[in-house]
Each structure stands twice: as structure tokens, then as C-alpha cells.
C-alpha angles and dihedrals in degrees: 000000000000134000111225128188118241128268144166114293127339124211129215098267083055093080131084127170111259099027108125122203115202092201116232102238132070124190132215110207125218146196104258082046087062095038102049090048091052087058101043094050093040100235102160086180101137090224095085108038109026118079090196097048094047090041085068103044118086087266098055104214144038120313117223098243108260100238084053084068102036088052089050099045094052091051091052085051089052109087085044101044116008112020086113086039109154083189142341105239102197145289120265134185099012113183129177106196095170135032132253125226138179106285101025108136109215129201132169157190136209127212120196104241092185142353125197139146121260124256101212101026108048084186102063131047118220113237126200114192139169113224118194120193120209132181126217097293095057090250118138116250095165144016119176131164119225133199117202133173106222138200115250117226109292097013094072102107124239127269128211086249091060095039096054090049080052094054099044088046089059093043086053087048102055080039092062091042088057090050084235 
């Protein structure tokens, strides 16, 4: 097992069981995050949105809805896992031992669980990880495991990014026949 920094866009190839990412961003949530999610999921569950309810229940204030922090904690897991993702193939065994407030500030890692290639799609692997989800005192507000179908080296396509790079670089290079 090795720990590796994250980085743009891993392949395929890139994984090996055991490694571990501690992905580079943390994320303090707000209010308006919580209470935009609530809306647009239409949870109309008190907890989250009104300051009285929550004020009576054993947390005493509002919870940050749950999908709100799955889907967060997925996006902080991108860049590190599935930035070359040919599909997400779905979310196992989530678990949220702890709850998530206003303020909490939430941060992750990923370990690959499992890497192997694909049977149907010789261009893609198929990764299993477990993602865990902390806030600023260390403690675990989310687990989850993911399984994602990921593009193997030189079979990732092209993005406009790369696209345009590929089209300045070709432009650098006639410059450079015409002695311009």
C-alpha cells in the first residue's frame, strides 16, 4: 500500500489495491448549501430548514441533508478516482455515522478496494473504492463504497481543453516552419 498525492486524472493502469488518496480540497458547508439542496430535492423533512424543529430534536439544530454530503463527498473524490470515468456504476454500503452541521468543515480519501479490466469494454478497468468523508475534528460523517468503470491510458477522449492545447501547439509548430 502507498499513499499518493492527487493529480489530474488517473487511468486505469494508475490503480493499485491498497493505494489510498487523500483528496486536496476540503469544504466548509453552509446554510444556503443545505438549504438549497433541501429545495431542490424536495425534502420537506424539518431537520434541515427550520431553526425551531431542529432546536427540539437531540442535535439541536438544523442537519445538513444527507445527499448534500454524499454528493460532496463524491465531487471532492473526482480529480483522484474518476476524472477519466467512463461511468459511475453505482454507491454501495453508505453509511452516516455522524451528523453534518453549518459550519462543519468536510475532507476525504479514497482506497481502492478492488481493480480489474473490464469483460465487455477492453478499453476501460473496473474500480471498487471505499470513500470516507471526515469534518474538521477528524471525526466520520460518511463511508460509502463506489464502483466506477474507468478509461484505461490512450483510450481516455479528448476534451476541448485538450483539443485546444492541441491546436495552439500546431499552430507553434508552422510558425516555427515559416521561420515567423
Amino acid at each position: 500500500m502507498s499513499v499518493k498525492p492527487g493529480w489530474q486524472g488517473r487511468c486505469f493502469e494508475d490503480f493499485e489495491v491498497g493505494d489510498v488518496y487523500v483528496h486536496p480540497l476540503g469544504r466548509t458547508i453552509t446554510e444556503a448549501d443545505n438549504v438549497w439542496t433541501t429545495m431542490l430535492t424536495l425534502n420537506t423533512n424539518p431537520i434541515h430548514f427550520d431553526y425551531n424543529y431542529a432546536a427540539q430534536t437531540e442535535f439541536g439544530k438544523p442537519l445538513v441533508d444527507s445527499t448534500f454530503t454524499l454528493a460532496l463527498v463524491t465531487g471532492m473524490s473526482v480529480t483522484d478516482v474518476s476524472q477519466n470515468a467512463m461511468a459511475n456504476l453505482g454507491w454501495d454500503e453508505v453509511r452516516l455515522p455522524a451528523p453534518v452541521f453549518h459550519g462543519d468543515t468536510i475532507y476525504a480519501k479514497s482506497e481502492v478496494l478492488e481493480a480489474r479490466g473490464s469483460k465487455s469494454r477492453p478499453n476501460v478497468g473496473i474500480i471498487r473504492i471505499k470513500t470516507t468523508g471526515f469534518n474538521q475534528d477528524g471525526t466520520t460523517v460518511i463511508e460509502f463504497k463506489r464502483t466506477i468503470m474507468v478509461y484505461r491510458r490512450g483510450h481516455v477522449p479528448a476534451t476541448a481543453r485538450d483539443l485546444a492545447i492541441r491546436a495552439a501547439n500546431q499552430q507553434t509548430e508552422k510558425k516555427g516552419e515559416n521561420g515567423i
